[in-house]
Wavefront OBJ file of the C-alpha trace (Angstrom):
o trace
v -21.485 -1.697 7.761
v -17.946 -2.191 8.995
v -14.412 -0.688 8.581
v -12.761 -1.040 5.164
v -9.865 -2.191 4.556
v -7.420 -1.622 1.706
v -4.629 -4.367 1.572
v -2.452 -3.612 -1.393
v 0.269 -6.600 -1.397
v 3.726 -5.879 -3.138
v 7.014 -7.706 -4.024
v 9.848 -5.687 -4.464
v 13.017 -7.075 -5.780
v 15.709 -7.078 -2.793
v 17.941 -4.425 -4.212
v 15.354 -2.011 -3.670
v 14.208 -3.371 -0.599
v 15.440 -1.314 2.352
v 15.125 2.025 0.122
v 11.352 0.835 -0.559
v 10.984 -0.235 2.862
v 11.726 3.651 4.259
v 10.291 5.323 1.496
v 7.051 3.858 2.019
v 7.507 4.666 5.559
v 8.266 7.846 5.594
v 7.160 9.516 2.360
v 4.329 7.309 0.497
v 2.054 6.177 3.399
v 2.003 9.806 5.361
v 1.081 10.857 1.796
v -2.180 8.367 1.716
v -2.922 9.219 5.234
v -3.097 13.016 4.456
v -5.794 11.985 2.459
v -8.129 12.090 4.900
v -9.722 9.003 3.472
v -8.374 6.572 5.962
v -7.998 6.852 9.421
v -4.686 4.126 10.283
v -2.336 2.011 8.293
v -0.221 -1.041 9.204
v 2.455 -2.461 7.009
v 3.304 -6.454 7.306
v 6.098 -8.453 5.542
v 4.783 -11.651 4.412
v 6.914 -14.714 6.247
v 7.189 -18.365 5.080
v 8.234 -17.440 1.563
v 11.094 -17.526 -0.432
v 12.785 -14.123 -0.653
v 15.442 -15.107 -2.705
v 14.175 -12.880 -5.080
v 12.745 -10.057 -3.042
v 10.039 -10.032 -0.115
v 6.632 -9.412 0.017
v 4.977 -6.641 1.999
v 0.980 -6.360 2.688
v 0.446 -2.584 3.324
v -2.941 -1.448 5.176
v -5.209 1.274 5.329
v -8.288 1.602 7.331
v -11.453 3.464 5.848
v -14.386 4.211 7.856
v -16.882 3.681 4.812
v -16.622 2.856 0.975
v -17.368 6.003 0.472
v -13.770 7.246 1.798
v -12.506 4.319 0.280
v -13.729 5.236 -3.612
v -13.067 9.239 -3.220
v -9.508 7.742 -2.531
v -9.524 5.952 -5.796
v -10.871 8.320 -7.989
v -9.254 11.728 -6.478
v -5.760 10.976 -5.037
v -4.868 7.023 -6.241
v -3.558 7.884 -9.445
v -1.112 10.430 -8.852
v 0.207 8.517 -5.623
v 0.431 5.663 -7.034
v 2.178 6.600 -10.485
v 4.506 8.194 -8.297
v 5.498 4.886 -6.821
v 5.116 3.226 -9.929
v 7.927 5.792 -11.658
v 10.333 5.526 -8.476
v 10.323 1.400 -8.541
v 9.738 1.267 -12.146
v 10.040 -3.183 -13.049
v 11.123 -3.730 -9.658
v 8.143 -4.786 -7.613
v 4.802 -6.032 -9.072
v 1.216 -5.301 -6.235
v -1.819 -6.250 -6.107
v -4.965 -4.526 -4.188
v -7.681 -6.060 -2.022
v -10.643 -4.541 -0.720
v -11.904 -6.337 2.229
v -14.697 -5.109 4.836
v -14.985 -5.860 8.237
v -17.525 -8.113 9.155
l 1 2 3 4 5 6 7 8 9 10 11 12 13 14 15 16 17 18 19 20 21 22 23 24 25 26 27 28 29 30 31 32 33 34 35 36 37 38 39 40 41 42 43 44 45 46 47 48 49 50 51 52 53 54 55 56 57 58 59 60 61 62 63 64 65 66 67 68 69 70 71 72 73 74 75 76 77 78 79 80 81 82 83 84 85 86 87 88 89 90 91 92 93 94 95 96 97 98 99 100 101 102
């Protein structure tokens, strides 16, 4: 079937930048991985753009099935996410992608 991969692509405003940047590195993304539910992550910034206004960041995470991938969603996505949500409140807008490896 192939590796899943959740790609959840955010724009943060820049004056939030470097504390999102670490924060995401240190606090939210060990958080997802102590899931269980995936098994790496990798965290890109998005070049060729105008970042006059903030940057764009495509953030990662391997799954071994959909299976891992949906008890993610439904039993630990909503808490870590409205945890981000309330520490960036109208500063950065995502997206999320669900791709599988073919």
């Amino acid at each position: 079937m192939g590796v899943i991969l959740y790609n959840v692509t955010v724009k943060v405003e820049l004056e939030i930048n470097n504390d999102w940047l670490e924060w995401m590195k240190t606090k939210h993304i060990p958080d997802v991985l102590a899931t269980g539910m995936f098994f790496e992550n990798r965290i890109y910034r998005v070049m060729e753009e105008d970042s006059s206004d903030g940057f764009t960041y495509a953030v990662q995470y391997s799954a071994n099935n959909m299976t891992d991938y949906l008890r993610y969603q439904e039993e630990f996505a909503p808490a870590l996410q409205k945890e981000h949500s309330d520490r960036y409140k109208d500063k950065f807008v995502a997206f999320r992608t669900i791709l599988r490896e073919v």
